[in-house]
C-alpha positions in Angstrom: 10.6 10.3 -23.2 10.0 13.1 -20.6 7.4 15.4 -19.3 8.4 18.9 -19.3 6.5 19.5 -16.1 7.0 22.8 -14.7 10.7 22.3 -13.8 13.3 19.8 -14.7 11.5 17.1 -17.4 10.2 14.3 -15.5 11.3 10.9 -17.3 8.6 8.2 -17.9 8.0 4.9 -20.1 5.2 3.6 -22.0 3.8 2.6 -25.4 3.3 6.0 -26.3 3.8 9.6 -26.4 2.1 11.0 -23.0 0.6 13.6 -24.9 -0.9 11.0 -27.7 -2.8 8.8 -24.9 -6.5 8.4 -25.2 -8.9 6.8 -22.0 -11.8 4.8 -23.2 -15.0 3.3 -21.1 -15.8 0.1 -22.2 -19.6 0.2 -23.1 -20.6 -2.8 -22.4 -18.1 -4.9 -20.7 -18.4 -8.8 -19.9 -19.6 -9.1 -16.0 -16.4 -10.2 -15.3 -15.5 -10.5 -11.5 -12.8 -7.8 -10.6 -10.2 -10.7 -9.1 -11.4 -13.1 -11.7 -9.8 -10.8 -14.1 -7.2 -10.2 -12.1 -6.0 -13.6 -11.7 -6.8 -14.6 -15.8 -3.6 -11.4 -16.8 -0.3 -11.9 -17.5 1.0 -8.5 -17.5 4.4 -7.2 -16.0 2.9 -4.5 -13.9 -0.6 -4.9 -11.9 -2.3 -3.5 -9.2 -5.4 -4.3 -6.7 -7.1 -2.3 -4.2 -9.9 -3.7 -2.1 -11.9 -2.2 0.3 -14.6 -3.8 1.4 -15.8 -1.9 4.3 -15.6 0.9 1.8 -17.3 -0.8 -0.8 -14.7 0.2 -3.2 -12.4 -2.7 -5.4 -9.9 -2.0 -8.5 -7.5 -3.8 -10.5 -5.4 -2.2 -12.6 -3.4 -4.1 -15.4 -0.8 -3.2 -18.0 1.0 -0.1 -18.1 0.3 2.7 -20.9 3.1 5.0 -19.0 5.8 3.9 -16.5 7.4 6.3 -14.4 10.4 6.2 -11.9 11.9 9.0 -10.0 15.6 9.8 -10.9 16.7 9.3 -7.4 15.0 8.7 -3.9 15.4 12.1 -2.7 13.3 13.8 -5.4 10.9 10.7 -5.6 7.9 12.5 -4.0 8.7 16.1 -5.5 9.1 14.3 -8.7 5.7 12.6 -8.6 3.6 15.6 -7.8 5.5 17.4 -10.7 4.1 14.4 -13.1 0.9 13.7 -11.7 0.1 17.4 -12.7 1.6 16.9 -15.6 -0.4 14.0 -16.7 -3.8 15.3 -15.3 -3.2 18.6 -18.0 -2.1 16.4 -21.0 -4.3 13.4 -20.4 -7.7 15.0 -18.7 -8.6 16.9 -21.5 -8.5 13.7 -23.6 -10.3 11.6 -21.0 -13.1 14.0 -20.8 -13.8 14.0 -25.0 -13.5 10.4 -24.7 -16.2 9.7 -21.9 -18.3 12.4 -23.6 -18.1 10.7 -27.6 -19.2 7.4 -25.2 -21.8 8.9 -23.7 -20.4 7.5 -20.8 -20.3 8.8 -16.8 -17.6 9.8 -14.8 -15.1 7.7 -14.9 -11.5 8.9 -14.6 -8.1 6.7 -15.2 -5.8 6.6 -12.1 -1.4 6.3 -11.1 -1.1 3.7 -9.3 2.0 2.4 -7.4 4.6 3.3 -4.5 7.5 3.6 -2.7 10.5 2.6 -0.8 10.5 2.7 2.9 13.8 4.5 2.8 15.0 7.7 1.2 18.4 6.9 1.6 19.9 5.0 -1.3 20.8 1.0 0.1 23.6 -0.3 -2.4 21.2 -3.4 -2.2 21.0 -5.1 -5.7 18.2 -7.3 -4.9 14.8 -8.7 -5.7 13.2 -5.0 -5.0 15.2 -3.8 -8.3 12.1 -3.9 -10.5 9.9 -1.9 -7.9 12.5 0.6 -7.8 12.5 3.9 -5.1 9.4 4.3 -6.2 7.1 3.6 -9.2 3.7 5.5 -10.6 2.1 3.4 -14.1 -1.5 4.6 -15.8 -2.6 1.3 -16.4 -3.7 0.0 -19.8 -6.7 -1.4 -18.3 -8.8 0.1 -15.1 -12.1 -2.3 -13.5 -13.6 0.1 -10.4 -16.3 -1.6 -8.5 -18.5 0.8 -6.5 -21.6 0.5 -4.8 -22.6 -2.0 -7.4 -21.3 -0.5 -10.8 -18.5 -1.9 -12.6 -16.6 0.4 -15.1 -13.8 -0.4 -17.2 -11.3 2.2 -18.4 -8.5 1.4 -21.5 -6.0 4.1 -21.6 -3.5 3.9 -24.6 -1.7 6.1 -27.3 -4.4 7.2 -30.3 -2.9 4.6 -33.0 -3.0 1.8 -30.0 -6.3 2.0 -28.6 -8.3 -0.2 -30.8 -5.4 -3.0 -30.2 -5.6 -2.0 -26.2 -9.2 -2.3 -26.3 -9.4 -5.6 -28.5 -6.9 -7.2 -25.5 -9.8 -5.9 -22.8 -12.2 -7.2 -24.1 -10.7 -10.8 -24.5 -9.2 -10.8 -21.2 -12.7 -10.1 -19.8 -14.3 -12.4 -21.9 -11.4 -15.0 -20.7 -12.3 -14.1 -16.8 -15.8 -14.8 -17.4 -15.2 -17.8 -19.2 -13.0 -19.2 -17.7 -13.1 -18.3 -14.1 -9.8 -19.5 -11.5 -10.4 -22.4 -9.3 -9.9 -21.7 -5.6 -6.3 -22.5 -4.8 -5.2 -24.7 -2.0 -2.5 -23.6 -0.1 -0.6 -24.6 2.6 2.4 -23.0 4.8 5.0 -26.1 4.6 7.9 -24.4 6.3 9.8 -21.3 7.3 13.3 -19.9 7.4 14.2 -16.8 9.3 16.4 -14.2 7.6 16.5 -12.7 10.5 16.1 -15.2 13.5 14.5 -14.1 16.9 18.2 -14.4 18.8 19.3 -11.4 16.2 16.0 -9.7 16.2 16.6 -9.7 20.0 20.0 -8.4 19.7 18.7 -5.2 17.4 16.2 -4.5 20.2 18.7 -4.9 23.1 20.9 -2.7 20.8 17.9 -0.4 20.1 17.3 0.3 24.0 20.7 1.0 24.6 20.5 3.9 22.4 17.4 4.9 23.8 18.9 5.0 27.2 21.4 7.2 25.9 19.4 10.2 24.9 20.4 9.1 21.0 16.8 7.8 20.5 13.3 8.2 21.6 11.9 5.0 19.7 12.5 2.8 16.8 10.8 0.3 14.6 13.2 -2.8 13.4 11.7 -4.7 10.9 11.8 -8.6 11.1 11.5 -10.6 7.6 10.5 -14.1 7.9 10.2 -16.6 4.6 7.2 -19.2 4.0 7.4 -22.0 1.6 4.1 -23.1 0.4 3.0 -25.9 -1.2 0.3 -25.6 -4.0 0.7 -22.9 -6.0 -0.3 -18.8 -4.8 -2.2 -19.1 -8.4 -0.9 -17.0 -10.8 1.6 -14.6 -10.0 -0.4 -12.0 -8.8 -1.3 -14.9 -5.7 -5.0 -13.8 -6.5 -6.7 -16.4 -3.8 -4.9 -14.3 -1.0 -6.0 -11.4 -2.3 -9.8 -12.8 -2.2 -9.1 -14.7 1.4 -7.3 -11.3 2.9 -10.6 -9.1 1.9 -13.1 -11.3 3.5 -10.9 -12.1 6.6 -10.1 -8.1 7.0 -12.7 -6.2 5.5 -11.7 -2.9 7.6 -8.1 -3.0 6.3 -7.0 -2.1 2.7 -6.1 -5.0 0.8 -3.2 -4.1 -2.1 -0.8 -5.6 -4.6 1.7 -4.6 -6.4 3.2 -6.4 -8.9 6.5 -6.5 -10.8 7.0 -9.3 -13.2 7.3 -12.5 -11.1 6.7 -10.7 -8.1 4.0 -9.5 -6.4 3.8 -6.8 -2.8 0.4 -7.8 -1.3 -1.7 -7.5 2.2 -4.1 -6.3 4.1 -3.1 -3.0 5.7 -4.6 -1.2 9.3 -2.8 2.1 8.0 -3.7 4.8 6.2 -1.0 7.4 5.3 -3.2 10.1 3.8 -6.5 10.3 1.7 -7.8 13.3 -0.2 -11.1 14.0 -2.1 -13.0 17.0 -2.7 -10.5 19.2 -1.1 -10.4 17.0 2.1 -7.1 15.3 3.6 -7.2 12.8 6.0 -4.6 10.5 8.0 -4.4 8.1 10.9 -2.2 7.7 13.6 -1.7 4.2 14.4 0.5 3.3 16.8 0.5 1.5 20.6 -0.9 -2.0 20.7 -2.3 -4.5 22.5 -3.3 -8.6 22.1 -6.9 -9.3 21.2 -8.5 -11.0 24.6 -10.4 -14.5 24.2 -13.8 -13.1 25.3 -15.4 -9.9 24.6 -14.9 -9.0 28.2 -11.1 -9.7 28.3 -10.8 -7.9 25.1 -12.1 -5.0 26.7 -10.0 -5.0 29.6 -6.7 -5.1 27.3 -8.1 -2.2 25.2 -8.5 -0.3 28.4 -4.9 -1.0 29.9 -3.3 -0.2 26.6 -5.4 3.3 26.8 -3.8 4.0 30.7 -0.2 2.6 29.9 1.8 5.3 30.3 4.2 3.9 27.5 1.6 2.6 25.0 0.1 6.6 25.3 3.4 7.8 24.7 4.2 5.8 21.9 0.9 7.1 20.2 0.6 10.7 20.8 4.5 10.9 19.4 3.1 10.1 15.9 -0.2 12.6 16.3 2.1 14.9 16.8 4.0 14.1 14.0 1.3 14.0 11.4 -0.1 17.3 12.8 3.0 19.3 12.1 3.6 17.4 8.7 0.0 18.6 7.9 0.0 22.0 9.1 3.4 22.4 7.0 1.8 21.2 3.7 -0.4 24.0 4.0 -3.4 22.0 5.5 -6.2 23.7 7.7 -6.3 21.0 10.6 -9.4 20.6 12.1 -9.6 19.9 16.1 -7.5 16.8 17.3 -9.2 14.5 19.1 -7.7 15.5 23.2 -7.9 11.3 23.9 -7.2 8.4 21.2 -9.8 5.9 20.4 -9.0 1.4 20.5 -9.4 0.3 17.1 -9.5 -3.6 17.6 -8.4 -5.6 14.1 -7.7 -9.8 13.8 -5.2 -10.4 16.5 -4.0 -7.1 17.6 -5.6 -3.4 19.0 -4.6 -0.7 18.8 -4.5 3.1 19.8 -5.7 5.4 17.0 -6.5 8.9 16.1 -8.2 10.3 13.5 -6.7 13.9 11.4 -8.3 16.1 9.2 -8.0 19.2 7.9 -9.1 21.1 4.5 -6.7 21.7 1.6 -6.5 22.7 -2.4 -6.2 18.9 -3.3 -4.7 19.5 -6.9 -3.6 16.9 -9.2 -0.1 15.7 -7.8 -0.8 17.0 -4.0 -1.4 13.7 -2.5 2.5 13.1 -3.0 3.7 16.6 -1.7 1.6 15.6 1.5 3.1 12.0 1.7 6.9 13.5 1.4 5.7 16.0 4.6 4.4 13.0 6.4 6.0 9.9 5.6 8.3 8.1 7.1 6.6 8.6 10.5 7.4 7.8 13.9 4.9 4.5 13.9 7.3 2.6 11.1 10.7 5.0 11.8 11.3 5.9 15.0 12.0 9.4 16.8 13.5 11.2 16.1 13.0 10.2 12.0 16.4 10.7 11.1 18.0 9.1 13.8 15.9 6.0 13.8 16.1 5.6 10.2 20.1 5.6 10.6 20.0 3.0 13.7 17.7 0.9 10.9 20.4 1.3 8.1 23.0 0.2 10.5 21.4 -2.9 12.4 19.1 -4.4 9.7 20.6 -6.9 7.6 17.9 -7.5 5.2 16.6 -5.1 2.5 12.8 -3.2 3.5 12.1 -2.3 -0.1 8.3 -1.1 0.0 7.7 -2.6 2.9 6.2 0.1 5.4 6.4 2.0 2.3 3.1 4.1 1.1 1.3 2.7 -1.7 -2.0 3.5 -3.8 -3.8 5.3 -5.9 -4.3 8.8 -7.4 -6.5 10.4 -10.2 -6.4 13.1 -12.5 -8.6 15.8 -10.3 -6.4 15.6 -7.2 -8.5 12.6 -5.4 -6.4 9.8 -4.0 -5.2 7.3 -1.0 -1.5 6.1 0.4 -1.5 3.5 3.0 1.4 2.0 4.4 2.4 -1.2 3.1 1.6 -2.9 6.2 0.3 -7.2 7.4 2.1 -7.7 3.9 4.4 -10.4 2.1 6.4 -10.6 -1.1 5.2 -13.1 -3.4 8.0 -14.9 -5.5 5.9 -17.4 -7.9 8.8 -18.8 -9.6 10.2 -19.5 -6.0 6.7 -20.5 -4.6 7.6 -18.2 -1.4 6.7 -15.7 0.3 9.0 -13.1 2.7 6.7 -11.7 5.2 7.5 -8.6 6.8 6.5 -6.8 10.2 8.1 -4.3 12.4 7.7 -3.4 16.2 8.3 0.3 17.7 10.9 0.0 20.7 10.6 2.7 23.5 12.6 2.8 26.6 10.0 0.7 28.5 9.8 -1.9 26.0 10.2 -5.7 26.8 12.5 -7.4 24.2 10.1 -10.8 24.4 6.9 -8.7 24.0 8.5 -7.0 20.9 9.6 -10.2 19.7 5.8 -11.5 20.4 4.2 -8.4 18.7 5.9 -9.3 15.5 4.6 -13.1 15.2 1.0 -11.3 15.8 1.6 -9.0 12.8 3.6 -12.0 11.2 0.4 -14.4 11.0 -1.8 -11.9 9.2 -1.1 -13.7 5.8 0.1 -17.4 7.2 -3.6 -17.8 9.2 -5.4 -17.2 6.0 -3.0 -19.3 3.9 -4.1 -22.1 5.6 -7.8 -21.8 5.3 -10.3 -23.6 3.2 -10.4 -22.0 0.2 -13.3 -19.5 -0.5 -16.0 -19.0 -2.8 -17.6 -16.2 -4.4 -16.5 -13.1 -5.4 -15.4 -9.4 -4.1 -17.6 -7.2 -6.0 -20.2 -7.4 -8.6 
């Protein structure tokens, strides 16, 4: 079926007619714990968004409407055109239903991502199900804010009584029956990509630099853990819970597909709006963590006077300025100096943007297809980084480095990179962890090479934890 959404029709899936779909607020849900019911589904597509620091957790399971773009080029363009789309069939509905339930604000969401790469790959591989890029109104929303738990159930009119009926036994299940804390541990790895070749891209990498053809690029390194024990269900639910409590300033995501399941804890946002603000981060230039508070402080200085690290930073402020000033965003000031922004393991150099905008429904991709890939996961210039990448990496990226989240229906949303983050493969009990390292002309090929086991162990050094108790939200 297609939306006719301004221009061309935009193609989606689901159980029902876009224009049939009802949202619902449970009334009185079962206090089920947002994880708990995370881990107690079994549906294809499923999402999770924690945020402690932000005091903000969802999960988002089934899928009343599946969309994916046509190609990789239009992917962005096409999911503005829908999210607008949806927001004028499906707001209107959402608002009679809240108001026959008496209920508050409570709004349902897209949720999902995209490739890396706007280039097509020829790949035919394990990424297949995620697609270039994928957007799904779930069939059932928990948001946990500041204390209060909704639950939304969006489905066609004739289905929603059947949708609700499955909401209300899976919450009743996660209550009920609540998962037992998973022990896992990291039995072995193989290298898809081992350091003598990741070596080689860099030493490849900084020949191009010192041509003129490049001023930086970001190879990704893939790396595959066996584990024993089991990452619970397929949505690996006990390293979502371990991830939020070990980083509680970073985003923690999944997204799953079938058997599969993108998850981590990300340092990055990409871009936020809400209330007709739009924000982004430049990341980029890093440092190790010291073993005292004092040595930590010392490295954090250095990496603010290195001449290279400063470099490597203000290259992606710049590019995130003119991405925003293009989409039609009123910048406010740039900070003249970037701040340290210390995280488990690693610091690093980071500015702050933000401007003012018309954040209509949909404008949270037009801004991501202005700013995204940038210079802190491509290279500079973009293009040209992008086609060393295509040339010299063996492996497929698929979202990895790829933005991921969330939008709803008035325009408010949040894309952060998919970052510290690993593919589970239940079936397979793995999981391929990814990281990347940006390559400038004064870069050291062992430092890189270093840099990457840092952003490596992000998942491995909580796999091997105790497992924890309690919950993430109410």
């Amino acid at each position: 079926m297609s939306l006719a959404a301004g221009q061309a029709p935009v193609e989606v899936q689901g159980h029902a007619d876009p224009s049939d779909l009802q949202c619902w607020e449970l009334p009185e849900p079962a206090p089920a714990d947002l994880l708990a019911t995370f881990a107690a589904a079994t549906h294809h597509r499923r999402f999770c968004w924690l945020q402690p620091d932000r005091d903000l957790a969802m999960v988002a399971l089934g899928s009343a409407l599946v969309w994916q773009p046509s190609s990789r080029e239009r992917r962005f363009g096409e999911a503005t055109r829908l999210a607008a789309e949806v927001a004028r069939l499906l707001g209107a509905s959402a608002e009679q239903g809240e108001e026959a339930a008496g209920a508050g604000p409570c709004g349902p969401i897209l949720y999902g991502g995209f490739c890396f790469d706007p280039a097509p790959d020829g790949h035919r591989s394990r990424w297949a199900g995620f697609g270039a890029g994928t957007l799904v109104i779930p069939e059932l929303l928990g948001i946990a804010r500041r204390g209060d738990v909704r639950w939304l159930v969006t489905a066609g009119r004739d289905l929603l009584a059947e949708a609700t009926q499955r909401a209300v036994d899976l919450l009743r299940a996660a209550v009920e029956t609540p998962p037992d804390p998973t022990q896992l541990v990291l039995l072995s790895r193989r290298s898809q990509a081992d350091d003598d070749n990741y070596l080689a891209t860099i030493t490849a990498a900084l020949k191009e630099i010192a041509a003129g053809e490049l001023g930086k690029v970001v190879p990704a390194r893939q790396v595959t853990a066996h584990l024993a024990g089991s990452p619970g269900s397929s949505t690996g639910v006990e390293l979502l819970r371990r991830l939020a409590v070990r980083y509680p300033a970073a985003t923690t995501f999944a997204v799953g597909c079938g058997p599969l399941t993108l998850l981590g804890a990300t340092p990055e946002l990409l871009v936020r709006t809400h209330g007709g603000i739009v924000e982004t981060d430049a990341l980029a230039g890093s440092c190790p963590r010291g073993d005292d508070p004092e040595q930590d402080a010392a490295l954090g200085r250095a990496m603010l006077a290195s001449p290279k690290e400063r470099r490597e930073h203000d290259t992606v402020v710049e590019h995130l300025r003119r991405g925003m000033s293009a989409a039609g965003v009123a910048l406010e000031p740039v900070p003249p100096a970037p701040q340290v922004r210390s995280l488990a393991g690693i610091q690093h150099l980071y500015t702050p943007l933000r401007g003012q905008a018309v954040t209509a429904p949909g404008a949270i991709f037009d801004l991501a297809g202005a700013l995204h890939p940038t210079p802190a996961v491509a290279g500079l210039p973009v293009a040209g980084a992008l086609r060393f990448l295509r040339r010299h990496e063996s492996a497929e990226r698929g979202w990895f480095a790829g933005p991921v989240g969330w939008t709803d229906l008035a325009g408010n949303g949040e894309l952060c990179l998919a970052l510290r983050c690993g593919l589970v493969d239940t079936p397979r009990n793995e999981i391929t962890l990814f990281a990347g390292s940006g390559v400038v002309a004064e870069s050291d090929p062992t430092a890189e090479l270093a840099e990457t086991d840092t952003k490596l162990n992000a998942l491995p050094s909580v796999i091997d934890d105790e497992p924890l108790a309690g919950s993430l939200g109410p």
